[in-house]
Backbone as CSV, one residue per row, in Angstrom:
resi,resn,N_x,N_y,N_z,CA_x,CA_y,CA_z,C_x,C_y,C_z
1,UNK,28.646,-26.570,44.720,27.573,-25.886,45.386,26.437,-26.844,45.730
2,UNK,26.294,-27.374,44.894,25.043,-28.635,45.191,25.593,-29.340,45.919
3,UNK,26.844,-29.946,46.311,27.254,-30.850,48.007,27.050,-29.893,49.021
4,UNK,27.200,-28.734,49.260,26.954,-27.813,50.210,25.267,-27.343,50.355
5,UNK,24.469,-27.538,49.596,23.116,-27.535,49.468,22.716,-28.830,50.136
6,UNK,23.499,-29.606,49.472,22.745,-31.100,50.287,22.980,-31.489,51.679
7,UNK,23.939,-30.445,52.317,24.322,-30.263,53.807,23.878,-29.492,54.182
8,UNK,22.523,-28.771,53.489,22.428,-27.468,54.577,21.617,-27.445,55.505
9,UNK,20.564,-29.185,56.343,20.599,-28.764,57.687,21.882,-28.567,58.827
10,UNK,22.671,-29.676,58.408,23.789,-29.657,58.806,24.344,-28.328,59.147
11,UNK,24.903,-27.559,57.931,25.648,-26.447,58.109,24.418,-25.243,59.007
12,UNK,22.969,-25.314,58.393,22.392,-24.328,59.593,21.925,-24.631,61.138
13,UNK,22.304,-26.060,61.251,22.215,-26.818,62.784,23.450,-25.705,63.179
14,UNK,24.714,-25.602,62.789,25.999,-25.372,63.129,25.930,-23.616,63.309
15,UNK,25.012,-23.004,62.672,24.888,-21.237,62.422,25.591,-21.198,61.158
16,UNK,26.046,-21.792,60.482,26.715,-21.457,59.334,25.950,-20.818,58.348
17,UNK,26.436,-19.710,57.828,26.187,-18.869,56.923,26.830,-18.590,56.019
18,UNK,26.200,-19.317,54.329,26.822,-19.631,53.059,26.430,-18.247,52.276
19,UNK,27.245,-18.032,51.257,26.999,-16.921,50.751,28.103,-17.901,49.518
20,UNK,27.517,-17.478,47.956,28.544,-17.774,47.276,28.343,-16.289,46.093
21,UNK,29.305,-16.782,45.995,29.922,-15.395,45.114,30.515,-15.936,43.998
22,UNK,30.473,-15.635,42.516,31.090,-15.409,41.535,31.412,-14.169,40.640
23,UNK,31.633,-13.932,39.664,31.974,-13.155,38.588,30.622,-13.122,37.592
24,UNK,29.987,-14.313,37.679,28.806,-14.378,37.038,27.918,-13.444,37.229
25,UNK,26.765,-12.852,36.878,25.784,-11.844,36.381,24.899,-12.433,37.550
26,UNK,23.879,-12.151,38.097,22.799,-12.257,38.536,21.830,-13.128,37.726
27,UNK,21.956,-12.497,36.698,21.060,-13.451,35.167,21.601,-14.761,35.121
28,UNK,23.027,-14.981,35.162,23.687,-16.436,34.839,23.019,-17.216,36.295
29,UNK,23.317,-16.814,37.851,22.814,-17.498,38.857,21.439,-17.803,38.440
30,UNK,20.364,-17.091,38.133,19.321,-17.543,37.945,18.916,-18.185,37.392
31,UNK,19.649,-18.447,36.026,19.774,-19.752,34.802,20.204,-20.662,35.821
32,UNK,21.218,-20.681,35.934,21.687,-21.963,36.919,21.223,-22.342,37.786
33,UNK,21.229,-21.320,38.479,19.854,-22.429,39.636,18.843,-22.976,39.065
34,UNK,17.726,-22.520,38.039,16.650,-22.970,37.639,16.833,-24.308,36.656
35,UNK,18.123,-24.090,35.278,18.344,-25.302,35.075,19.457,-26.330,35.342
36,UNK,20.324,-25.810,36.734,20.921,-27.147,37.166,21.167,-27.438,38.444
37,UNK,21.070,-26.203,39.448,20.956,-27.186,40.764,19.768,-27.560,41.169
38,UNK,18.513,-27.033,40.999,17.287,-27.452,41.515,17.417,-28.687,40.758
39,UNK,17.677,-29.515,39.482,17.555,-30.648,38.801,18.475,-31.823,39.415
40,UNK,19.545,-30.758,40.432,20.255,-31.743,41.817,19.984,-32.344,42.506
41,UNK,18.933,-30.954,43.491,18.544,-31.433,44.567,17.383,-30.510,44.823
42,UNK,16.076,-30.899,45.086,14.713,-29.797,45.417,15.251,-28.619,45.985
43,UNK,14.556,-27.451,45.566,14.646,-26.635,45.509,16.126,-25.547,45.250
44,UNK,17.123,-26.733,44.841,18.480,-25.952,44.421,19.607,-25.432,45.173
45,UNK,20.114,-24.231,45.405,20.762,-24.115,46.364,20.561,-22.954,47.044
46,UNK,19.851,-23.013,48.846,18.675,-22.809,49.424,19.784,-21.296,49.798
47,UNK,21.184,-20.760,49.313,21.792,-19.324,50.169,21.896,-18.652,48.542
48,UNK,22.180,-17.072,49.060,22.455,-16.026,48.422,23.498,-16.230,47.774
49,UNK,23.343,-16.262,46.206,24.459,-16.187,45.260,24.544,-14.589,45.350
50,UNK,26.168,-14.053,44.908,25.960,-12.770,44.950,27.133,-12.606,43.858
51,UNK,26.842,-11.629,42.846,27.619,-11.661,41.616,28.966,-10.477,41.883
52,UNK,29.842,-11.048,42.122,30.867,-9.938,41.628,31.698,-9.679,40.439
53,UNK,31.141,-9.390,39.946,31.349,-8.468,38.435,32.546,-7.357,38.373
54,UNK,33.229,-7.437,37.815,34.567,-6.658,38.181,35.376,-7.114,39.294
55,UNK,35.172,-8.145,40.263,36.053,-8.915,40.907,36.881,-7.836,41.945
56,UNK,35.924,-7.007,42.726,36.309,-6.519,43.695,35.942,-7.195,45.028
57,UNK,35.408,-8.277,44.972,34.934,-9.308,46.357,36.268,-10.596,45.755
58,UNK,36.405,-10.495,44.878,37.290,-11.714,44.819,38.933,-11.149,44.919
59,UNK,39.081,-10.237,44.412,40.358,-9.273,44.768,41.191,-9.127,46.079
60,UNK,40.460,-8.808,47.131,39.633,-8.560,48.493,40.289,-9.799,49.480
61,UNK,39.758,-11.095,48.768,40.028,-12.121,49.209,41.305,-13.061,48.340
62,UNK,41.686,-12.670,47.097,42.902,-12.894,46.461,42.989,-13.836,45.681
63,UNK,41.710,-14.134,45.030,41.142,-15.081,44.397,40.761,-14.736,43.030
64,UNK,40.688,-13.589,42.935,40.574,-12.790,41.470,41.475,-13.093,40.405
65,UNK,41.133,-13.257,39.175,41.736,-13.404,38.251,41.608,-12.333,37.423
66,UNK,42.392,-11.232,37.623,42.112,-10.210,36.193,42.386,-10.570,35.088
67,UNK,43.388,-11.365,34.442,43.068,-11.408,32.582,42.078,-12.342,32.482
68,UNK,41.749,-13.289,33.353,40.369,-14.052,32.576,39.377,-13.417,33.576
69,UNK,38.873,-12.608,34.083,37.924,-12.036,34.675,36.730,-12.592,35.444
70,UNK,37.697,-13.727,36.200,37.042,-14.788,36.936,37.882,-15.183,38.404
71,UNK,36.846,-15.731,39.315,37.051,-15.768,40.783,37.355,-17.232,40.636
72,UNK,38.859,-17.354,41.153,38.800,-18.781,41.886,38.568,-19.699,42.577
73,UNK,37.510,-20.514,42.733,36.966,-21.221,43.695,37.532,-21.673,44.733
74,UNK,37.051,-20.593,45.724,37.638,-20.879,47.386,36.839,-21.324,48.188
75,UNK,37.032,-21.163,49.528,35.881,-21.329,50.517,36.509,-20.674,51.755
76,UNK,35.960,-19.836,52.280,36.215,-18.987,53.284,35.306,-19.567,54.578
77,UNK,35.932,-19.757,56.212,35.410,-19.952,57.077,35.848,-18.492,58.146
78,UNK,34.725,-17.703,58.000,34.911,-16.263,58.989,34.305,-16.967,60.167
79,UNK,35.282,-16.421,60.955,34.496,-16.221,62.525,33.172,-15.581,62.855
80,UNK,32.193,-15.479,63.896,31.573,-14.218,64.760,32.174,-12.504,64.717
81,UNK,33.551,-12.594,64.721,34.333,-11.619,64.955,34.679,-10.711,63.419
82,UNK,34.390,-11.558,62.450,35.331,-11.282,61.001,36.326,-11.722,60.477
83,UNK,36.518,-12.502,61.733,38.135,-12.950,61.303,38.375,-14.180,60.351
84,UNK,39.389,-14.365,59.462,39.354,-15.761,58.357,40.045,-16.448,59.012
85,UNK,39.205,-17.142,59.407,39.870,-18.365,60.742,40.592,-19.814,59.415
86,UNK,40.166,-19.797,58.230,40.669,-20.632,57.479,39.893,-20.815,55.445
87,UNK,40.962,-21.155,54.849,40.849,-21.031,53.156,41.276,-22.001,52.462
88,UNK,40.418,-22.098,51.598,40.633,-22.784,50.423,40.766,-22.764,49.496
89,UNK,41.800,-22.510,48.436,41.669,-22.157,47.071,41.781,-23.477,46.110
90,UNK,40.819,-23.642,45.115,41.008,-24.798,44.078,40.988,-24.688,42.895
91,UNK,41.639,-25.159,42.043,41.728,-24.923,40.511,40.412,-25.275,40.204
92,UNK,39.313,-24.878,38.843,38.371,-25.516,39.355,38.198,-27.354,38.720
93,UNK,39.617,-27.760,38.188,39.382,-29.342,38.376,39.296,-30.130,39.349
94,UNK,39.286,-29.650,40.426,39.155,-30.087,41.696,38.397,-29.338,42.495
95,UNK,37.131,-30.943,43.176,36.276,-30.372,44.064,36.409,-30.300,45.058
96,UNK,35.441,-29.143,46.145,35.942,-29.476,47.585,35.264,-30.272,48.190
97,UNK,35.726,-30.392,49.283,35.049,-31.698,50.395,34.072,-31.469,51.348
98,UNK,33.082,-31.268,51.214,31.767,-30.712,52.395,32.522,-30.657,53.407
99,UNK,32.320,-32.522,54.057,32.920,-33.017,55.207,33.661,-32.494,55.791
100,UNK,34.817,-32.042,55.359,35.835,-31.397,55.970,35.620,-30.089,56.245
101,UNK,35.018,-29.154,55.198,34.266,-27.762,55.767,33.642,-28.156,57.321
102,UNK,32.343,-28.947,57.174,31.836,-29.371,58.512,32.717,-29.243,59.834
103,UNK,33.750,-29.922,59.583,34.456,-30.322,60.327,35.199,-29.319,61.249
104,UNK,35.711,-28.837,60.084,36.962,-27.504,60.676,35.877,-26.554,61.065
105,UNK,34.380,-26.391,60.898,33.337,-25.483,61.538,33.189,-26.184,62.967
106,UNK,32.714,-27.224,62.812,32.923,-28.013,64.468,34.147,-27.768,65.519
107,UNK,35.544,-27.774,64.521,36.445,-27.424,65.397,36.767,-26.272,65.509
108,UNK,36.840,-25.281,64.653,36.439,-23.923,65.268,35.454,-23.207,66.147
109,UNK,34.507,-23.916,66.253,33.360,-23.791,67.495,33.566,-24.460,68.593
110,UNK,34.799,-25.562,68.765,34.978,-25.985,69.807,35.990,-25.222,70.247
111,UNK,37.327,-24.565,69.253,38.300,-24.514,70.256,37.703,-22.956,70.963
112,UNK,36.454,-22.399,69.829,36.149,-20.709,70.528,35.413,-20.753,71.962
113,UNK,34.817,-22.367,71.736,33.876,-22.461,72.938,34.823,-22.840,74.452
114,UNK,36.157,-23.258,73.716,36.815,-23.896,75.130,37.706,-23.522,75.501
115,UNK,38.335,-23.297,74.624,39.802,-22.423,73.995,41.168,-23.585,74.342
116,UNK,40.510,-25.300,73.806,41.048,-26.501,73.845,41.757,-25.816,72.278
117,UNK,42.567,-26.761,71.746,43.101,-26.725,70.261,42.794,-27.871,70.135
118,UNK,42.338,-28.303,68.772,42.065,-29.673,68.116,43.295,-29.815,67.162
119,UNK,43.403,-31.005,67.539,45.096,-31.891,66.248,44.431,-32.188,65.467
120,UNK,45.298,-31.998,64.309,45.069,-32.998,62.623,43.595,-33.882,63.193
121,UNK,43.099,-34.239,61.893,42.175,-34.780,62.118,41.233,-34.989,63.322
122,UNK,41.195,-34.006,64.008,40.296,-34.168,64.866,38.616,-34.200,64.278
123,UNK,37.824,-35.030,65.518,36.096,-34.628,65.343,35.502,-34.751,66.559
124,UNK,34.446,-34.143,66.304,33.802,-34.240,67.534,33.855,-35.318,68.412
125,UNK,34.032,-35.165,69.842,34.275,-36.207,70.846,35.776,-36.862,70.743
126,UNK,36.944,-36.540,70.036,38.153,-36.835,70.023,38.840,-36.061,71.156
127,UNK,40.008,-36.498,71.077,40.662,-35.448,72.074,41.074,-34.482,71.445
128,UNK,41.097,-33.839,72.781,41.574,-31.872,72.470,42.820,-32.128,73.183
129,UNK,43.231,-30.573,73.284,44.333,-30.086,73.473,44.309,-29.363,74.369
130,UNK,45.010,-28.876,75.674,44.857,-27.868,77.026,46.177,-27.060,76.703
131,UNK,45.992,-25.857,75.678,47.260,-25.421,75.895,48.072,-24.961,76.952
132,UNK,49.521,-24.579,76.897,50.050,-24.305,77.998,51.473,-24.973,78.298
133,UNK,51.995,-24.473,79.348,53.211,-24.863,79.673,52.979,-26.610,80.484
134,UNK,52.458,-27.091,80.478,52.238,-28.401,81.262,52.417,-29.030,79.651
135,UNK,51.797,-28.667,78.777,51.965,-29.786,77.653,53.203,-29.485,76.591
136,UNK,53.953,-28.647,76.707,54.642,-28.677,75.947,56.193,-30.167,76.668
137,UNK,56.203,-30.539,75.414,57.472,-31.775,75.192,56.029,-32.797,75.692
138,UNK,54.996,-32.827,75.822,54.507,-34.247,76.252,52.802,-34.368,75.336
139,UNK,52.976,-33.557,74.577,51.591,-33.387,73.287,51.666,-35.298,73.408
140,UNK,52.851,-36.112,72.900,52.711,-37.566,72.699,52.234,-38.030,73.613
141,UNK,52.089,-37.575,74.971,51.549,-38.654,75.901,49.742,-38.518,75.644
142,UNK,49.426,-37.793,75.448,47.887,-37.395,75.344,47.265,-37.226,74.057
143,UNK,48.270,-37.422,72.773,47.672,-37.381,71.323,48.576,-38.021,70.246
144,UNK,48.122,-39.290,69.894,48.980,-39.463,68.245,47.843,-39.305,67.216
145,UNK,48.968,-39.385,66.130,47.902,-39.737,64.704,47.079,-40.444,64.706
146,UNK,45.912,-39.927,64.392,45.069,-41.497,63.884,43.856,-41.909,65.220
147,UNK,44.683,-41.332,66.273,44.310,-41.280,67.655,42.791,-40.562,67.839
């Protein structure tokens, strides 16, 4: 949560709208923010924690754990529309990667803005994609790896 705090002109340059959610109490977010992400980064982490308690927001999304009564750390990218344009689920020994959130938000705002498709690793100013019957069998002439 504190790498996603430390991106958040970034993510609100982009419209992105963070919301995190646990199983935790309202009381536990407020401990925590006060003694460990503000001790991160000023003022802590600047979006709405929102507690789901009984794990009907984490259920929902399939991330729920009923015998230990805890949400698995995901990351959800919704569209304008509602739609889960893309997910992440992580054990929580493993962290996620801002960057790449960023990223796949950039390329989901490009392909909605153009209706281009972005390849593997794409970023901003790389090449896109023109779907359609002209590119199929010749994607290689106009995109490799790495490219």
């Amino acid at each position: 949560m504190a790498a996603v705090a430390a991106q958040a002109d970034t993510l609100n340059k982009l419209g992105v709208q963070i919301l995190s959610v646990s199983t935790d109490s309202r009381f536990t977010h407020k401990i925590w923010q006060e003694e460990e992400l503000t001790k991160m980064l000023p003022g802590g982490f600047p979006y709405p924690m929102l507690s789901d308690q009984g794990g009907r927001i984490g259920t929902i999304y399939g991330v729920y754990e009923e015998a230990a009564g805890v949400d698995f750390r995901g990351r959800f990218i919704i569209d304008p529309d509602g739609k889960i344009q893309a997910m992440e689920i992580l054990t929580p020994e493993v962290g996620r990667e801002v960057k790449e959130l960023i990223r796949q938000v950039q390329a989901y705002q490009h392909v909605r803005a153009t209706g281009e498709v972005t390849p593997a690793g794409w970023t901003p100013g790389k090449t896109t994609l023109k779907p359609g019957p002209a590119l199929v069998g010749k994607v290689w002439e106009v995109w490799k790896p790495g490219a």
